[in-house]
C-alpha positions as CSV (number, residue, x, y, z in Angstrom):
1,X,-35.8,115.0,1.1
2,X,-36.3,115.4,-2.4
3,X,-39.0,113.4,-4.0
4,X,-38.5,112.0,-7.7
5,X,-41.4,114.6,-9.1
6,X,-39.8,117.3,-7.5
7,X,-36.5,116.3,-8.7
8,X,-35.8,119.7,-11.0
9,X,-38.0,122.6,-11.4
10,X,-41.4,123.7,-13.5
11,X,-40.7,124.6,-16.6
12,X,-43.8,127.2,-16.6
13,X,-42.2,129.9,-14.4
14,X,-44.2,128.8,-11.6
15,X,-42.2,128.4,-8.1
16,X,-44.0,125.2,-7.5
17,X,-44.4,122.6,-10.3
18,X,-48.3,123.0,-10.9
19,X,-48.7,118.7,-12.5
20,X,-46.9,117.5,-8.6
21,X,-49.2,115.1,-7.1
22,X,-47.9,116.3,-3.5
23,X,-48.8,119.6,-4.5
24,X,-52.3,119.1,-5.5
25,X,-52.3,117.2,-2.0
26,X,-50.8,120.8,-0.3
27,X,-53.7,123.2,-1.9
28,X,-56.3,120.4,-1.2
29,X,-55.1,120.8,2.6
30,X,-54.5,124.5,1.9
31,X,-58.3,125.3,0.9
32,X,-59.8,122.8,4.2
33,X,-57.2,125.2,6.1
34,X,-58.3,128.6,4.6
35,X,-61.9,128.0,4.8
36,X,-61.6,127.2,8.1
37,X,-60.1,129.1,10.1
38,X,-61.2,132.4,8.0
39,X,-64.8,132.0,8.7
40,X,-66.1,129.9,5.5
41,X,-66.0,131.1,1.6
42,X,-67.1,134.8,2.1
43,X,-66.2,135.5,5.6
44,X,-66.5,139.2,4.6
45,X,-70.4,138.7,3.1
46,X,-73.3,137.8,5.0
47,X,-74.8,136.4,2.1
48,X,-74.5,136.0,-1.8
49,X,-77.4,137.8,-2.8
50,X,-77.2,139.0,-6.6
51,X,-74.6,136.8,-7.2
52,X,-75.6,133.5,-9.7
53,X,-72.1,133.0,-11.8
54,X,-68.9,132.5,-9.7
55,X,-65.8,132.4,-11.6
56,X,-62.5,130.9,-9.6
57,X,-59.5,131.5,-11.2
58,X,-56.2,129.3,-10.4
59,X,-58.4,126.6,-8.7
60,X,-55.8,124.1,-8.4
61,X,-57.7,120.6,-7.6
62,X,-60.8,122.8,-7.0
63,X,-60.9,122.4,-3.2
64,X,-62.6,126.1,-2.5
65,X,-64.9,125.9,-6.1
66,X,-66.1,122.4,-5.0
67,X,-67.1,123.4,-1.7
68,X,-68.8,126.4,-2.9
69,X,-70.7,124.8,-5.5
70,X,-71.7,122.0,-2.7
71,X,-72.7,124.9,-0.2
72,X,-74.9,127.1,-2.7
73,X,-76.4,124.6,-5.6
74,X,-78.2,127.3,-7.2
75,X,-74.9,129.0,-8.0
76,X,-72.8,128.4,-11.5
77,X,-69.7,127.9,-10.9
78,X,-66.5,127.7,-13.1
79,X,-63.2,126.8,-12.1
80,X,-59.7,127.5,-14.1
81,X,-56.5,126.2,-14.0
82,X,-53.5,125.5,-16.2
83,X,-53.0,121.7,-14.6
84,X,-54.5,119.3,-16.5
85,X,-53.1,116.7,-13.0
86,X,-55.4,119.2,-10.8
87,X,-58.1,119.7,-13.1
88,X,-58.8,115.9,-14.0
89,X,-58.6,115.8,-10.0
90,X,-61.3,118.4,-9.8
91,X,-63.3,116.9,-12.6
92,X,-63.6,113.4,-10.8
93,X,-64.7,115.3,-7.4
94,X,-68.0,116.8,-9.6
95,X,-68.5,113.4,-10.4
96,X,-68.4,111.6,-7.5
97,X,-70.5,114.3,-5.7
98,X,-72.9,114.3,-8.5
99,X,-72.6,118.2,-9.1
100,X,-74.6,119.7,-11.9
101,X,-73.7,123.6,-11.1
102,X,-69.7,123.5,-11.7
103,X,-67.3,123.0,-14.6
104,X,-63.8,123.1,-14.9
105,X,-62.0,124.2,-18.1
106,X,-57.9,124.2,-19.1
107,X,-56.5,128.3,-19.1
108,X,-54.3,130.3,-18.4
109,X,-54.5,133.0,-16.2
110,X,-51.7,134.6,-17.5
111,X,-53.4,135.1,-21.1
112,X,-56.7,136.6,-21.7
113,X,-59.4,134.7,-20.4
114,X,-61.4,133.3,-22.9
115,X,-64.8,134.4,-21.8
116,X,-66.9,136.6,-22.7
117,X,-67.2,140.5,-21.8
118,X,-69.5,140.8,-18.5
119,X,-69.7,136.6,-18.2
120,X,-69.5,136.8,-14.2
121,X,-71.1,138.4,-10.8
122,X,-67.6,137.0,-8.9
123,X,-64.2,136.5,-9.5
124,X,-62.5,135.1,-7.2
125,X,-58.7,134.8,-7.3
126,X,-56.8,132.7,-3.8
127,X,-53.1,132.2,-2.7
128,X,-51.6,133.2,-6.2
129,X,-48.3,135.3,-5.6
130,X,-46.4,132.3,-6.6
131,X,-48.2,131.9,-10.2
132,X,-48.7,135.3,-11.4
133,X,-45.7,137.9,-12.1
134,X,-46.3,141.4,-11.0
135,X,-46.1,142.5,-14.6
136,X,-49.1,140.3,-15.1
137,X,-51.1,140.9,-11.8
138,X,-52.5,144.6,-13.8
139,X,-53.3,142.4,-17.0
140,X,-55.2,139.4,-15.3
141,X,-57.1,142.1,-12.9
142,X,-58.0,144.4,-16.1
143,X,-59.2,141.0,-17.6
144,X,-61.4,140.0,-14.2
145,X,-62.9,143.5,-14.9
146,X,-63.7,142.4,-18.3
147,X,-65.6,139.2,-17.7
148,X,-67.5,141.0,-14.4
149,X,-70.8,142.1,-15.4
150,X,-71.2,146.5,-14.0
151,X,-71.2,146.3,-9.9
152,X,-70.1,143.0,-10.1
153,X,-67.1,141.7,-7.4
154,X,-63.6,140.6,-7.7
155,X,-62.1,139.2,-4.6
156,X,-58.3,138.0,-4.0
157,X,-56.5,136.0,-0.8
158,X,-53.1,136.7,-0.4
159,X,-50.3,137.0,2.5
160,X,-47.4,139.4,2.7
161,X,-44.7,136.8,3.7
162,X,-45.0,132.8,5.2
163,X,-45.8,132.5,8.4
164,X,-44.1,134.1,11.5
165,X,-42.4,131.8,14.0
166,X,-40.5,131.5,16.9
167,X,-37.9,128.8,15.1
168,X,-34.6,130.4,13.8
169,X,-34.7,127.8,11.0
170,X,-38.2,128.3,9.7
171,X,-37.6,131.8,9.6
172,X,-33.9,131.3,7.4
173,X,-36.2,129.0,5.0
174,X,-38.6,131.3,4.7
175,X,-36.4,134.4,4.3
176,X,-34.7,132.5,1.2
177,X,-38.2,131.4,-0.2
178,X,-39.3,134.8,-0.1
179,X,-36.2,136.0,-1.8
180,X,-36.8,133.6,-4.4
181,X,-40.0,135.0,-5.0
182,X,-38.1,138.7,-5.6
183,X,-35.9,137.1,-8.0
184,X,-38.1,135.8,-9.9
185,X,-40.3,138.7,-9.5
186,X,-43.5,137.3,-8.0
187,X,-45.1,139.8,-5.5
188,X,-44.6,143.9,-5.6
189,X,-42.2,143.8,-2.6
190,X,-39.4,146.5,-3.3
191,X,-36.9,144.1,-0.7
192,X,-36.7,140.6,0.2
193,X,-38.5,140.2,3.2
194,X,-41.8,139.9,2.1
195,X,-44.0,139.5,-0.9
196,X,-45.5,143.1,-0.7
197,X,-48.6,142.2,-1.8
198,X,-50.8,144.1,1.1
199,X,-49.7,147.4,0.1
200,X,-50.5,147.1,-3.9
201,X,-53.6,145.3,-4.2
202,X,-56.2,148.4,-3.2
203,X,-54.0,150.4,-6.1
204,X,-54.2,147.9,-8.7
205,X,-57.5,146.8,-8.2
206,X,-58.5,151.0,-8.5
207,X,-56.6,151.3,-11.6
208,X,-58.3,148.7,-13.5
209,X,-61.9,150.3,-12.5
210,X,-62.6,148.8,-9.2
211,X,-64.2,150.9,-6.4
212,X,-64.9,150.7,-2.9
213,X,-61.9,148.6,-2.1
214,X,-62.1,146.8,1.3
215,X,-60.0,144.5,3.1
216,X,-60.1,142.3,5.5
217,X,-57.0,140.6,7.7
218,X,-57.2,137.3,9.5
219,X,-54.2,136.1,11.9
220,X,-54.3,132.3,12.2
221,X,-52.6,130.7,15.1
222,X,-51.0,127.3,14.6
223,X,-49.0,126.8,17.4
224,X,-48.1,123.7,19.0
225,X,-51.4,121.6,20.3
226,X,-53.5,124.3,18.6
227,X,-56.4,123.1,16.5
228,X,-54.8,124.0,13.1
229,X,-51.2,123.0,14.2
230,X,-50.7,119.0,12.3
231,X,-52.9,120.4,9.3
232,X,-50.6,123.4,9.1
233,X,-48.2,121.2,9.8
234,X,-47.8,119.5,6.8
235,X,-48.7,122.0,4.5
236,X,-45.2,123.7,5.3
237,X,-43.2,121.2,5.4
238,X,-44.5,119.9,2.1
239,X,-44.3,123.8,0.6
240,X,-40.8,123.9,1.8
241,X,-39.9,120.3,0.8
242,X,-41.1,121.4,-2.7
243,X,-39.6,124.9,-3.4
244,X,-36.3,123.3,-2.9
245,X,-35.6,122.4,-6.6
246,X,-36.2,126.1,-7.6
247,X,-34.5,127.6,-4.6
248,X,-31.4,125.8,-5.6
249,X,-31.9,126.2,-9.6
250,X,-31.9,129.9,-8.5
251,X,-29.0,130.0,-6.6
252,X,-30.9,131.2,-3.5
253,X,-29.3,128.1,-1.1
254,X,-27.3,125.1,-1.5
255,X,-29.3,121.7,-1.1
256,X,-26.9,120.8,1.6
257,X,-27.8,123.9,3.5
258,X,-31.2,123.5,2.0
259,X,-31.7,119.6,3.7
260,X,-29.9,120.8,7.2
261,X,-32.2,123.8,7.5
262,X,-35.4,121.2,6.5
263,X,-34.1,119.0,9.3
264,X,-33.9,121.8,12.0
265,X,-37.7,123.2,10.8
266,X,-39.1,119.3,11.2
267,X,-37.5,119.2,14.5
268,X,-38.7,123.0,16.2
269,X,-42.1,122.4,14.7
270,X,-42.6,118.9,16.3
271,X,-42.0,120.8,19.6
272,X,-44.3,121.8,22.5
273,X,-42.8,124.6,22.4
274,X,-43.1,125.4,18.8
275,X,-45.7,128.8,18.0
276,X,-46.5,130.3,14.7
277,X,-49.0,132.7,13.7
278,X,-50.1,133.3,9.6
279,X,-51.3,136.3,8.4
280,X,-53.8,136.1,5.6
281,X,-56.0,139.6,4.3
282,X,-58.4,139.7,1.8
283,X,-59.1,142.9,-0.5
284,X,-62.5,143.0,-2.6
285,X,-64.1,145.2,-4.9
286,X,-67.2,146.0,-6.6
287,X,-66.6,146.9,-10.7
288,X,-67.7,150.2,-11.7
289,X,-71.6,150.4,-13.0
């Protein structure tokens, strides 16, 4: 089960080593999955007018930025990430495509952002509970508020737990993975059953100056024969294959127990009878003017 790159964990504090090939190849199939069964980069816009510079933070192999920046060419587009693996990935991809309207630069979302004061219209931050602390999710939102320009938007992606299934061992995987995620304090959840982002977000995003906080939730389905069922697929196994190291450098499970309960999720999720839902919600705001 475990692959030589995942062989021990990151030594960055991330859950999931952030320079693993296979999990550049899990966001990359991540973002297609996101953006499609949500309703395309802004389902909660009808359009992106007064908008011009876009500013994705933690954009992995830029899967979302890329598309964005292929979808609205007029745009500018910047994409961050502390993976040199994902952002020579993402670099190539402007290449190849022959995109004028999108960079890529090496930070750190958990530092100040080095941009300048009112540098964006948009910030958009996706699918980051595992990377950011929640000591620092107050300090990297107070920072987005910084670099957006008065009335200008931040927008973040998030889920409350992984998905909810009717296997017994997806749901014991996921039950440790989400305690890992308390341990190591990632999320604002005050147990270990979920990642308690849902109920924090609206708060945080008002203290640092926000206003007229929305949200928007989206339940996917990815039940067996569904149309997002072998994309989905394989992005959990692969998640689960590749939280093992940290899981067990934790002392959350055992890798025996660890390898069993892999085995068991491969099995119930090949079958017909297999059904899963994932919950996804979006909260956005609009900086004060």
């Amino acid at each position: 089960m475990t692959t030589p790159e995942s062989s021990r964990p990151s030594e960055n504090g991330y859950v999931l080593d952030p320079e693993s090939a296979t999990e550049m190849a899990r966001l990359l199939l991540q973002d297609r999955l996101i953006n499609e069964t949500v309703g395309g980069l802004f389902p909660e816009r009808e359009n992106l007018d007064g908008i011009e510079r876009i500013l994705d933070i933690g954009c992995g192999p830029g899967g979302w930025a890329l598309d964005l920046a292929r979808s609205y060419p007029k745009k500018e587009i910047t994409g961050i990430d502390i993976s040199e693996r994902m952002l020579t990935y993402a670099k190539e991809q402007k290449k190849l495509h022959g995109l004028k309207n999108i960079w890529f630069e090496s930070m750190d979302a958990r530092q100040r952002l080095g941009f300048a004061d009112q540098s964006f219209d948009l910030v958009n931050i996706r699918a980051a509970t595992g990377n950011i602390s929640r000591h620092t999710w107050p300090l990297l939102l107070k920072e987005c508020a910084r670099i957006t320009r008065p009335a200008g938007v931040v927008r973040v992606t998030e889920a409350d737990r992984f998905e909810l299934t009717n296997s017994e061992p997806f749901e014991k995987y996921a039950l440790y993975i989400t305690r890992l995620f308390a341990k190591m304090e990632y999320g604002f959840a005050v147990d270990p059953y979920t990642f308690g982002m849902s109920p924090m977000l609206g708060k945080v995003l008002r203290d640092v100056g926000y206003r007229d906080i929305q949200m928007k939730s989206y339940a996917l389905d990815f039940s067996y024969g569904t149309a997002l069922y072998s994309s989905q697929l394989q992005n959990v196994v692969t998640g689960f294959q590749l939280s093992q190291p940290r899981l067990i450098a934790q002392g959350i499970a055992p890798q025996e127990e660890l390898e069993r309960l892999y085995e068991s999720v491969v099995h119930d999720m090949t079958s017909p009878t297999f059904c899963g839902i994932l919950y996804l919600f979006t909260f956005w705001g609009n900086l004060e003017q």
